[in-house]
BALOBA-1460 file (C-alpha; in Angstrom, 3 decimals):
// residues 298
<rec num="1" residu="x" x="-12.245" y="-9.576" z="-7.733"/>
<rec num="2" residu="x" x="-13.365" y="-6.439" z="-5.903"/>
<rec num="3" residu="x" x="-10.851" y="-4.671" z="-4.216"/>
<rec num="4" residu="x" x="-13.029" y="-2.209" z="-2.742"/>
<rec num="5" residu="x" x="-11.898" y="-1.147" z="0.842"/>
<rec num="6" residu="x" x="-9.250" y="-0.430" z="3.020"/>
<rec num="7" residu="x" x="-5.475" y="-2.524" z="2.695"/>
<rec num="8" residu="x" x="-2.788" y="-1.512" z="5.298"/>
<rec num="9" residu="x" x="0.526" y="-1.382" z="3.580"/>
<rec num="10" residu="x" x="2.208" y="-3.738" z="5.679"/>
<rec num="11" residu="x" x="5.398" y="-2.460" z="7.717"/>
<rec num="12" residu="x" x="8.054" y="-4.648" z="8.571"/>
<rec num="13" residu="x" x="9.115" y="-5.185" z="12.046"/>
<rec num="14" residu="x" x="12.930" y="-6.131" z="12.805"/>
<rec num="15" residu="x" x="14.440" y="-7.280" z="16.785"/>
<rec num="16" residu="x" x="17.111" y="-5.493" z="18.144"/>
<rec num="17" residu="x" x="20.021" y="-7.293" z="16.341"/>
<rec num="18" residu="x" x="18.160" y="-6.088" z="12.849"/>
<rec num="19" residu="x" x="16.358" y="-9.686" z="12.318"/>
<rec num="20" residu="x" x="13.176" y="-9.899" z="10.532"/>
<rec num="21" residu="x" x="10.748" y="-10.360" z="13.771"/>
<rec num="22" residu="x" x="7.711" y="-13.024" z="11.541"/>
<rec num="23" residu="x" x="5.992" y="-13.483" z="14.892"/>
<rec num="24" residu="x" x="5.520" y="-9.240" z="15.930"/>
<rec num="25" residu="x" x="4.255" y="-9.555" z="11.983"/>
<rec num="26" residu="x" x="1.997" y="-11.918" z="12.209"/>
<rec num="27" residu="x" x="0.616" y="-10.076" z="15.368"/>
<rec num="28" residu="x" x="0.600" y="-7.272" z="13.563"/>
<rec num="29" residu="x" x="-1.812" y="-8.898" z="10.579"/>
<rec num="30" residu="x" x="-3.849" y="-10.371" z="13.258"/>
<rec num="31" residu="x" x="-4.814" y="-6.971" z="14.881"/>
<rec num="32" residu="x" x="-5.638" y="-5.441" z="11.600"/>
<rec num="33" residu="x" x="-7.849" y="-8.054" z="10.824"/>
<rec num="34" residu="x" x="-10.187" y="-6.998" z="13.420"/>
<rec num="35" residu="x" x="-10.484" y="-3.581" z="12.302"/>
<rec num="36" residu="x" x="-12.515" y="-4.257" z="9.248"/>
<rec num="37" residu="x" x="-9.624" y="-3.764" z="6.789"/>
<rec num="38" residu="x" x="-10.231" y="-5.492" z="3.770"/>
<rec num="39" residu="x" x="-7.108" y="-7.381" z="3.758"/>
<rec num="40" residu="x" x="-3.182" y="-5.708" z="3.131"/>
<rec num="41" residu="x" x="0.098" y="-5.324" z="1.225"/>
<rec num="42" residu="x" x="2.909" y="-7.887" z="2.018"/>
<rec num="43" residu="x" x="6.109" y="-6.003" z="0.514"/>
<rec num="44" residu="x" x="4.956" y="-2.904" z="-0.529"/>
<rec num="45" residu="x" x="7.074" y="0.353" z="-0.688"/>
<rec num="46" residu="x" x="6.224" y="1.090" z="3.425"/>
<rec num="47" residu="x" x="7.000" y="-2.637" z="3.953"/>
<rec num="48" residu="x" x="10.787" y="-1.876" z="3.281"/>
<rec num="49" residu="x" x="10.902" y="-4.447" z="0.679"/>
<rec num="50" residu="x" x="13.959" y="-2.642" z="-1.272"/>
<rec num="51" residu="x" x="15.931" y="-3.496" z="2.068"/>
<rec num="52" residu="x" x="15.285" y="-6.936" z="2.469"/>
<rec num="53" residu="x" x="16.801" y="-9.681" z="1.320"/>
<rec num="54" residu="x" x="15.509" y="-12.364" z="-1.294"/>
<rec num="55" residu="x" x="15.080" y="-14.850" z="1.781"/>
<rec num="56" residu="x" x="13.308" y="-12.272" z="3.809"/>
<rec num="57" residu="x" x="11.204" y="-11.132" z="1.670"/>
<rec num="58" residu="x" x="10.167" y="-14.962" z="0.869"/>
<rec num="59" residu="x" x="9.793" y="-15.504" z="4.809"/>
<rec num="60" residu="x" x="7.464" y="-12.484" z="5.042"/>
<rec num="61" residu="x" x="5.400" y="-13.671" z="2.332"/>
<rec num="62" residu="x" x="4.741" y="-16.847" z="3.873"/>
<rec num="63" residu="x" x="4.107" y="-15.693" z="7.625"/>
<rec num="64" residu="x" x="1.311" y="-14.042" z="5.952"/>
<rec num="65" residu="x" x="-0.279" y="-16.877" z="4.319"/>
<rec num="66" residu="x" x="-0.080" y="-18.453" z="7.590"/>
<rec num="67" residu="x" x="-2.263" y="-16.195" z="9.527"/>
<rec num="68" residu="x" x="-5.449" y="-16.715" z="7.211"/>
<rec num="69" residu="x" x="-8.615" y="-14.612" z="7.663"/>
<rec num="70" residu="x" x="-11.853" y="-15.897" z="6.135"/>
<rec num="71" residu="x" x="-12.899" y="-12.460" z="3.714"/>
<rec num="72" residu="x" x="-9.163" y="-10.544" z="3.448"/>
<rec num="73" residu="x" x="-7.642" y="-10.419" z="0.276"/>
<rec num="74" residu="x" x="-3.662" y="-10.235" z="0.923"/>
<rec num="75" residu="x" x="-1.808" y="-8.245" z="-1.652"/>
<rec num="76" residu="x" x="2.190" y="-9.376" z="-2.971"/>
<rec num="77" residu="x" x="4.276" y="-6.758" z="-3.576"/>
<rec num="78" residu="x" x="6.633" y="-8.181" z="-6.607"/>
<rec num="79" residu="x" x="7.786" y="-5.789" z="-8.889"/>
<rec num="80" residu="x" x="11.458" y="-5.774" z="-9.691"/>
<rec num="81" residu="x" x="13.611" y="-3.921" z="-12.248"/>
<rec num="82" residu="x" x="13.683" y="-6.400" z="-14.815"/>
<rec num="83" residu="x" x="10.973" y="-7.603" z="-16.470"/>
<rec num="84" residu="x" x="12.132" y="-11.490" z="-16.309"/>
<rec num="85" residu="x" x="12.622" y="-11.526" z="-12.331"/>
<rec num="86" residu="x" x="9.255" y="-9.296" z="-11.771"/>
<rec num="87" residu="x" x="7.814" y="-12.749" z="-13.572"/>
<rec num="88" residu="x" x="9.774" y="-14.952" z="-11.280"/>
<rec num="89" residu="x" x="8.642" y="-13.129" z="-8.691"/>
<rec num="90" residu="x" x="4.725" y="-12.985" z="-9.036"/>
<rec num="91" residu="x" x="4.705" y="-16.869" z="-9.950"/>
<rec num="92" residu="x" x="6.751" y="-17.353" z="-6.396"/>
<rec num="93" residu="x" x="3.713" y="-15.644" z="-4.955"/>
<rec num="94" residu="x" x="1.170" y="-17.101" z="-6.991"/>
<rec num="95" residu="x" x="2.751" y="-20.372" z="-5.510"/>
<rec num="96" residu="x" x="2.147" y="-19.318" z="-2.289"/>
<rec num="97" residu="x" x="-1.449" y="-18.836" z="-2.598"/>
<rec num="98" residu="x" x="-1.485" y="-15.502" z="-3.181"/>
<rec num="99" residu="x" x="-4.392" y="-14.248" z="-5.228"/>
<rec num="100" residu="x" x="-3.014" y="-10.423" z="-6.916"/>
<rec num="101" residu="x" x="0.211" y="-8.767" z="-7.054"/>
<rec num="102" residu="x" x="1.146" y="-5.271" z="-7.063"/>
<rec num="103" residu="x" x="3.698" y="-4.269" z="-9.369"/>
<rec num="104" residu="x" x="5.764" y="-0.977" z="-9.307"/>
<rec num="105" residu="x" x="7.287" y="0.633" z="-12.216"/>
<rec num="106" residu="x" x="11.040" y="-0.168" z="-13.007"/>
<rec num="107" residu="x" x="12.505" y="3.028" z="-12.615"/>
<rec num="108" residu="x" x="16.409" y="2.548" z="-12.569"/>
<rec num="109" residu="x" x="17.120" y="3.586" z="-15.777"/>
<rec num="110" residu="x" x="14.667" y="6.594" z="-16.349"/>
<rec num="111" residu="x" x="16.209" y="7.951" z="-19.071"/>
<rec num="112" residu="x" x="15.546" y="5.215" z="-21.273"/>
<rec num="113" residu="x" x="11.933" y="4.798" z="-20.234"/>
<rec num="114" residu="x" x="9.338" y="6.176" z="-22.624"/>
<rec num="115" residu="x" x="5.602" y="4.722" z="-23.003"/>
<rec num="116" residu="x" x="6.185" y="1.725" z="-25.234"/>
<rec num="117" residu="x" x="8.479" y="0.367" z="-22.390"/>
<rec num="118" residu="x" x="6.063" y="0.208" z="-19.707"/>
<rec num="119" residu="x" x="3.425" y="-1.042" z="-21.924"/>
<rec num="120" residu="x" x="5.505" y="-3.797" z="-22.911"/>
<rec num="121" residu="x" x="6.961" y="-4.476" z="-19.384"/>
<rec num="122" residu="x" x="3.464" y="-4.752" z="-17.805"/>
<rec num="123" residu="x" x="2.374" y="-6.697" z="-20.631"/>
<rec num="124" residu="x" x="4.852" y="-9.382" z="-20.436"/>
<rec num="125" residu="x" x="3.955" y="-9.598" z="-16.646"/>
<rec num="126" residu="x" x="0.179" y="-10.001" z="-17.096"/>
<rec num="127" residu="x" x="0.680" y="-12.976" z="-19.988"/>
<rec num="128" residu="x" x="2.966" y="-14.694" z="-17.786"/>
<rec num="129" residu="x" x="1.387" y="-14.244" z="-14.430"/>
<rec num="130" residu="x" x="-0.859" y="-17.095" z="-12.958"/>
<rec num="131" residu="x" x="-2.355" y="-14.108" z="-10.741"/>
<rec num="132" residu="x" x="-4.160" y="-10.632" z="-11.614"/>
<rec num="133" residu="x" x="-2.072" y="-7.880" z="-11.345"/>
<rec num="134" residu="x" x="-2.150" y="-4.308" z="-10.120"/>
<rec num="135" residu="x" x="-0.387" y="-1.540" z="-11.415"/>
<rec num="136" residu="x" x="1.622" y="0.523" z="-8.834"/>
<rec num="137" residu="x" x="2.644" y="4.193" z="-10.392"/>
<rec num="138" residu="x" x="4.386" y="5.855" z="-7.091"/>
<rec num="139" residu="x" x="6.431" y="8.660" z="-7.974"/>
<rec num="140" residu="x" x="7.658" y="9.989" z="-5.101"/>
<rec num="141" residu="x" x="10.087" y="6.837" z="-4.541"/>
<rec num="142" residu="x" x="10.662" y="5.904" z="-8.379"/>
<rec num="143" residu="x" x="10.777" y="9.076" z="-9.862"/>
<rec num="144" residu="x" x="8.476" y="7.808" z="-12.661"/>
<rec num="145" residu="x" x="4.634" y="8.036" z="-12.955"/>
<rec num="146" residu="x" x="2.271" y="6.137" z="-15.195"/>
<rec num="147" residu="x" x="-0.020" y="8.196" z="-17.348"/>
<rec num="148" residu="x" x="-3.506" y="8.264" z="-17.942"/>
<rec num="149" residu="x" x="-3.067" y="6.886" z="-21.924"/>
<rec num="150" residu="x" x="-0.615" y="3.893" z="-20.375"/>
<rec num="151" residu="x" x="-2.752" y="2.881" z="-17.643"/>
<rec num="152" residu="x" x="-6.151" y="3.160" z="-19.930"/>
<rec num="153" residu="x" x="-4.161" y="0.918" z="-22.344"/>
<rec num="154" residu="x" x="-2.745" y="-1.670" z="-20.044"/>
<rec num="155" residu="x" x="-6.433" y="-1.776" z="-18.692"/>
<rec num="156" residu="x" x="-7.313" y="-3.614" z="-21.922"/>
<rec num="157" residu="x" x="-4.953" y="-6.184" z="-20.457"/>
<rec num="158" residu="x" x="-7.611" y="-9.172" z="-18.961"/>
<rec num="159" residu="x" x="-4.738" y="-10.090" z="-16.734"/>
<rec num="160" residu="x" x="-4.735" y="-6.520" z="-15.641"/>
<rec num="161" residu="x" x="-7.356" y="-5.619" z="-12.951"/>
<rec num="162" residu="x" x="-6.551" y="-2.226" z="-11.337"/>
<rec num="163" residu="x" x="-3.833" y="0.107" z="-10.572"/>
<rec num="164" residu="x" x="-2.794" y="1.705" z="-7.130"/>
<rec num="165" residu="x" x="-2.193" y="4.803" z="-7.934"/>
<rec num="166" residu="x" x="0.189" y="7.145" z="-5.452"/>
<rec num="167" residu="x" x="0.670" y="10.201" z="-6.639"/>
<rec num="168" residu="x" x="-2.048" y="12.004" z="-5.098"/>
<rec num="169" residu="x" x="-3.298" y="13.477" z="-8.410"/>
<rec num="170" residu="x" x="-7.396" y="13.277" z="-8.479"/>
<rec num="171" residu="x" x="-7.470" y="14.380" z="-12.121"/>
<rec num="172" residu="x" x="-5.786" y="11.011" z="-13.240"/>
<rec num="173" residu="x" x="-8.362" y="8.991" z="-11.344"/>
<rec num="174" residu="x" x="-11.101" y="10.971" z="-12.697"/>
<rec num="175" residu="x" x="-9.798" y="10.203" z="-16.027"/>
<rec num="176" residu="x" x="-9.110" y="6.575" z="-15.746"/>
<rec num="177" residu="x" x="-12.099" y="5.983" z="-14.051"/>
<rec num="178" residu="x" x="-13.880" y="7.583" z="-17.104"/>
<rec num="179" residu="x" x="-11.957" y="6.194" z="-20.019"/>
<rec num="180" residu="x" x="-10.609" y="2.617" z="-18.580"/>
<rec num="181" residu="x" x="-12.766" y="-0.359" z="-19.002"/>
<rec num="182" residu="x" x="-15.558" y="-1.254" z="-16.113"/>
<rec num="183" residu="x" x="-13.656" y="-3.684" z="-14.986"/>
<rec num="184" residu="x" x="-10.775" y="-2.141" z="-14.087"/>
<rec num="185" residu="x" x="-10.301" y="-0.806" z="-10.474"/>
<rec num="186" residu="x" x="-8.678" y="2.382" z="-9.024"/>
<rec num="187" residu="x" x="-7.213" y="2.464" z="-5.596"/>
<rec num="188" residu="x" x="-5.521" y="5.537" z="-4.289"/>
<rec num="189" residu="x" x="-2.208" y="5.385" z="-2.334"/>
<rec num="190" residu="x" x="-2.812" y="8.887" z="-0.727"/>
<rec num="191" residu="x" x="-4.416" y="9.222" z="2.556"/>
<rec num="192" residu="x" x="-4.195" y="12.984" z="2.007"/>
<rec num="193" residu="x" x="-7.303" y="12.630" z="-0.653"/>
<rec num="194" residu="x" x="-8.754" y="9.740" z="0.430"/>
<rec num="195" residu="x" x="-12.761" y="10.805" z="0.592"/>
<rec num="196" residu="x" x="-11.912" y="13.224" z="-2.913"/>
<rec num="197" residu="x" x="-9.854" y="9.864" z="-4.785"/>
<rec num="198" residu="x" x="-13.380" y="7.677" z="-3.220"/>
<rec num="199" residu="x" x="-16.027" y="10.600" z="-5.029"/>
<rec num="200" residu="x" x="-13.988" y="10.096" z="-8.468"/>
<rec num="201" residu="x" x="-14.035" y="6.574" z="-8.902"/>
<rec num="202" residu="x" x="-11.449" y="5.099" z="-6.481"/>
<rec num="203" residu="x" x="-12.775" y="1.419" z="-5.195"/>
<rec num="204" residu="x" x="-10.299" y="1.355" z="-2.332"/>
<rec num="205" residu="x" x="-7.280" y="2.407" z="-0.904"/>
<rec num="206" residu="x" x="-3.391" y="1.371" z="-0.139"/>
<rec num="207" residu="x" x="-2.468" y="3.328" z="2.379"/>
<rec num="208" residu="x" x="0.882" y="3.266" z="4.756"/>
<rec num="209" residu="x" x="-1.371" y="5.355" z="7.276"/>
<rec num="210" residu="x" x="-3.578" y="2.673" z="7.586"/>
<rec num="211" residu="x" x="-0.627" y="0.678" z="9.349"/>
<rec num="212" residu="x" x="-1.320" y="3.509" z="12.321"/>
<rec num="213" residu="x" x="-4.611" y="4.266" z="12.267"/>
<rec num="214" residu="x" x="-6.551" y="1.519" z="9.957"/>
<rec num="215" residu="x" x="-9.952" y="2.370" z="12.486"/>
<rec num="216" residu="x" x="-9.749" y="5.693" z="11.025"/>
<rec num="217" residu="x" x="-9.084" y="4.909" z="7.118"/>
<rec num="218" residu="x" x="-11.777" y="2.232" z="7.564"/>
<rec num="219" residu="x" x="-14.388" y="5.033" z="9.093"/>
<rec num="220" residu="x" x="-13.817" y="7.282" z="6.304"/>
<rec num="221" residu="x" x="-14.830" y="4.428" z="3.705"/>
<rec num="222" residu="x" x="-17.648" y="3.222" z="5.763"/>
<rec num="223" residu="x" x="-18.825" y="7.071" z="5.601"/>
<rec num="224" residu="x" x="-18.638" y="7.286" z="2.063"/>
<rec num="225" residu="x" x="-20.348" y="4.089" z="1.406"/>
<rec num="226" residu="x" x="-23.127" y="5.149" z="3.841"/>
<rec num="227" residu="x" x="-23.546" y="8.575" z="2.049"/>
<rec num="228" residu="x" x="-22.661" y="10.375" z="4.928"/>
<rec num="229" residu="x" x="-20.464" y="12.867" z="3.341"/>
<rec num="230" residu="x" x="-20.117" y="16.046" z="5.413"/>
<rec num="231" residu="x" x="-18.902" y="13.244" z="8.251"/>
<rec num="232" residu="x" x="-16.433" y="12.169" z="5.534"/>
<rec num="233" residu="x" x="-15.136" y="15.455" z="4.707"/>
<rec num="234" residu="x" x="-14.412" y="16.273" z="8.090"/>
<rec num="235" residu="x" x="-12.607" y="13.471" z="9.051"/>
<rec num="236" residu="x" x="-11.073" y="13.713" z="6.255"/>
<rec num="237" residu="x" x="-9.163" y="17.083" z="6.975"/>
<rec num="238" residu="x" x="-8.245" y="14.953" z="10.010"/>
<rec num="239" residu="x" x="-6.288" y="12.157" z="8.535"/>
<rec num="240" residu="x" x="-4.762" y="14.798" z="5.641"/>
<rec num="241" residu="x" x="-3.037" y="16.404" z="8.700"/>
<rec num="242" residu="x" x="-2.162" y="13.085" z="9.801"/>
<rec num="243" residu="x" x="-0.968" y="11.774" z="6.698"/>
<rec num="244" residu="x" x="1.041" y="14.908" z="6.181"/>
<rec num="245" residu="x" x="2.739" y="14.593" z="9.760"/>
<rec num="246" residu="x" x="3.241" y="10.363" z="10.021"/>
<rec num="247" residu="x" x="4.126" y="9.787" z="6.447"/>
<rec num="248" residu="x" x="5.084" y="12.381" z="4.282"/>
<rec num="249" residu="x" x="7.376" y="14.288" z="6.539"/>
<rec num="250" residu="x" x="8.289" y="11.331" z="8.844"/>
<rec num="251" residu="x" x="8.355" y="8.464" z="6.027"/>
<rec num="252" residu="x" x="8.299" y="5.218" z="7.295"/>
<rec num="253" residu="x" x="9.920" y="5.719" z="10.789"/>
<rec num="254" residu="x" x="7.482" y="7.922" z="10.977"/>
<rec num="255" residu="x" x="4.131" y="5.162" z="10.418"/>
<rec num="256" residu="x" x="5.825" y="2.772" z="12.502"/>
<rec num="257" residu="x" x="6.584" y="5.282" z="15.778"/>
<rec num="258" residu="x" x="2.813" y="5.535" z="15.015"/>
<rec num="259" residu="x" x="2.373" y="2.140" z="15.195"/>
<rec num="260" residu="x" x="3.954" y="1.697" z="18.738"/>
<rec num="261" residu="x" x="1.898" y="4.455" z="19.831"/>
<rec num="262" residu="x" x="-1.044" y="2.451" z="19.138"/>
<rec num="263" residu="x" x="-0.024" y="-0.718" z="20.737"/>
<rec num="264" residu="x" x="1.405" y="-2.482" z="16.764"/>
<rec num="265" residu="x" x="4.892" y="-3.887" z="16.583"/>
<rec num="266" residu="x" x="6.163" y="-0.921" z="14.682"/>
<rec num="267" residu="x" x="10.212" y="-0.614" z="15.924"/>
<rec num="268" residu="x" x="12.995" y="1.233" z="14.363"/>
<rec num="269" residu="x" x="13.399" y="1.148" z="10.079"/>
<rec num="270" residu="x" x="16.397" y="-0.639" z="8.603"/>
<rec num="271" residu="x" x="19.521" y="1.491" z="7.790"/>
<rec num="272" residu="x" x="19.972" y="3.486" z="6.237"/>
<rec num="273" residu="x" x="16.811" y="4.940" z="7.024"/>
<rec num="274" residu="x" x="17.178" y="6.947" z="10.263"/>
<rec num="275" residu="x" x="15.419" y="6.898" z="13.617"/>
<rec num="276" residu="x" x="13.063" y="9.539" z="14.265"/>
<rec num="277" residu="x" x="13.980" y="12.639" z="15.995"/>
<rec num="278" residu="x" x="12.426" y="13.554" z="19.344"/>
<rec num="279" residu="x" x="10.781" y="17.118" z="18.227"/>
<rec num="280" residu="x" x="8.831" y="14.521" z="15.311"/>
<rec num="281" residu="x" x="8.268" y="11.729" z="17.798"/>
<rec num="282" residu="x" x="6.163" y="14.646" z="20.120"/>
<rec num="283" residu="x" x="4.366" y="16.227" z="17.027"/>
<rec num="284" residu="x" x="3.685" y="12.511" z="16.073"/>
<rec num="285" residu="x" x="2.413" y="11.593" z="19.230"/>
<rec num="286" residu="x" x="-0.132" y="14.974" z="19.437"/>
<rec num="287" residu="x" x="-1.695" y="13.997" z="16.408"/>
<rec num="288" residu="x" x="-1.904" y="10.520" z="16.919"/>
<rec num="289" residu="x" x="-3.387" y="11.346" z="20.239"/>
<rec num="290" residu="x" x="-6.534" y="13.411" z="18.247"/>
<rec num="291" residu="x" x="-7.521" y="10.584" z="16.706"/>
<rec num="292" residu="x" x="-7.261" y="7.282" z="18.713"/>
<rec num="293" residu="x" x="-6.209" y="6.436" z="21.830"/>
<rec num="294" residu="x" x="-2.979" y="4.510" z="22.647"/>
<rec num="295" residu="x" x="-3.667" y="1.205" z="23.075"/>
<rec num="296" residu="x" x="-1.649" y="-1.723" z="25.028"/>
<rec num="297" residu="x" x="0.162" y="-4.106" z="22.897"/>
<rec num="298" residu="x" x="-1.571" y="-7.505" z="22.953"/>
């Protein structure tokens, strides 16, 4: 399985009454797919998937499957708190037709967490799961991070084919890259380090800006691939200032006012997550503006 490339951590779009909307979604996929992304995230952190219910989250996962693209690899987001419905939950997808899951940490009860607990957790997962799965360590949201000894040891796991790795932290993907088997596949959740994560062993990225501005994210890789690294660098710088403007002080209202600037069903987050402000919408909207044009929705 390569996972090399960029995957759009897919938003979720709701109508006015606070409905899932599966048909702004699926126009949503559809758009992205001719952007040269390598595929995307179906209930991933930026998808809201904490707010959804069981029977929307199932809905979302099969809208997906029903927008096929010859070449893009979708992504399930099933991690849950327990290790028994984090099982359930990856054989639902593998069901579906999905081909890898991404599965967070269990963070609720921190306390209690040490090393031997993830290790086992992500163990049981990988025996059990018909699908390869992909760590997810993203600390700014669970409070927890996976380690460079953990994720070298879970990489042992067969069942076990990568990690996305969000914390922004270079020095861990250095050092998995150089002590994790060659099989094993990095992809960095931070747009903010996307070209640095890429020159230490990264294959690809996860990346909620890439729900805004996947032309962009995709450039960047395409620049790296091609060698063309003084072009990287400086766009680059770009999309750090973007990153640090649509998603890390805006969050997900934030990437999805992005979105409608850009012609993408993007619409208001779920409660209680707040609307944006109007100083953030403008300072959204000037940087957004730097880097791509607004386009009509379809």
């Amino acid at each position: 399985m390569n996972l090399a490339g960029i995957f759009p951590a897919l938003t979720t779009p709701y109508r006015e009454d606070g409905s899932v909307a599966l048909d702004y979604f699926k126009a949503n996929l559809a758009r992205y797919y001719q952007t040269g992304v390598a595929g995307g995230v179906v209930l991933g952190s930026t998808g809201e998937s904490v707010l959804l219910s069981a029977g929307e989250a199932e809905s979302l996962l099969i809208a997906a499957k029903e927008s096929p693209a010859p070449g893009k690899l979708l992504i399930a987001g099933t991690g849950a708190e327990s290790t028994a419905e984090t099982i359930e939950k990856t054989k639902r997808a593998a069901a579906l037709g999905y081909e890898l899951a991404l599965v967070k940490t269990p963070y609720y009860y921190k306390p209690a967490y040490r090393s031997e607990v993830y290790l086992r957790h992500y163990r049981s997962v990988a025996d059990a799961s018909p699908i390869p799965i992909l760590l997810y360590s993203v600390p700014i949201f669970t409070g927890v991070t996976l380690e460079t000894p953990e994720i070298v040891a879970l990489a042992e796991h067969p069942n076990i084919v990568g990690i996305k790795d969000s914390s922004g932290m270079i020095q861990r993907i250095v050092e998995v890259a150089a002590q994790g088997p060659k099989h094993f596949q990095i992809l960095t959740g931070s747009a903010g380090v996307l070209h640095p994560a890429f020159a230490s062993g990264a294959k690809g990225a996860i990346l909620a800006l890439a729900s805004a501005l996947p032309e962009k994210c995709v450039e960047l890789h395409e620049l790296w691939k091609r060698g063309q690294n003084a072009e990287a660098q400086a766009l680059q710088q770009r999309l750090a200032l973007a990153s640090k403007t649509i998603v890390s002080e805006a969050s997900i209202a934030g990437v999805k006012y992005a979105m409608d600037l850009r012609g993408f069903h993007g619409g208001l987050p779920r409660l209680p997550l707040l609307p944006l402000a109007e100083e953030k919408k403008q300072r959204i909207a000037q940087v957004v503006g730097q880097l791509e044009p607004a386009v009509a929705r379809a």
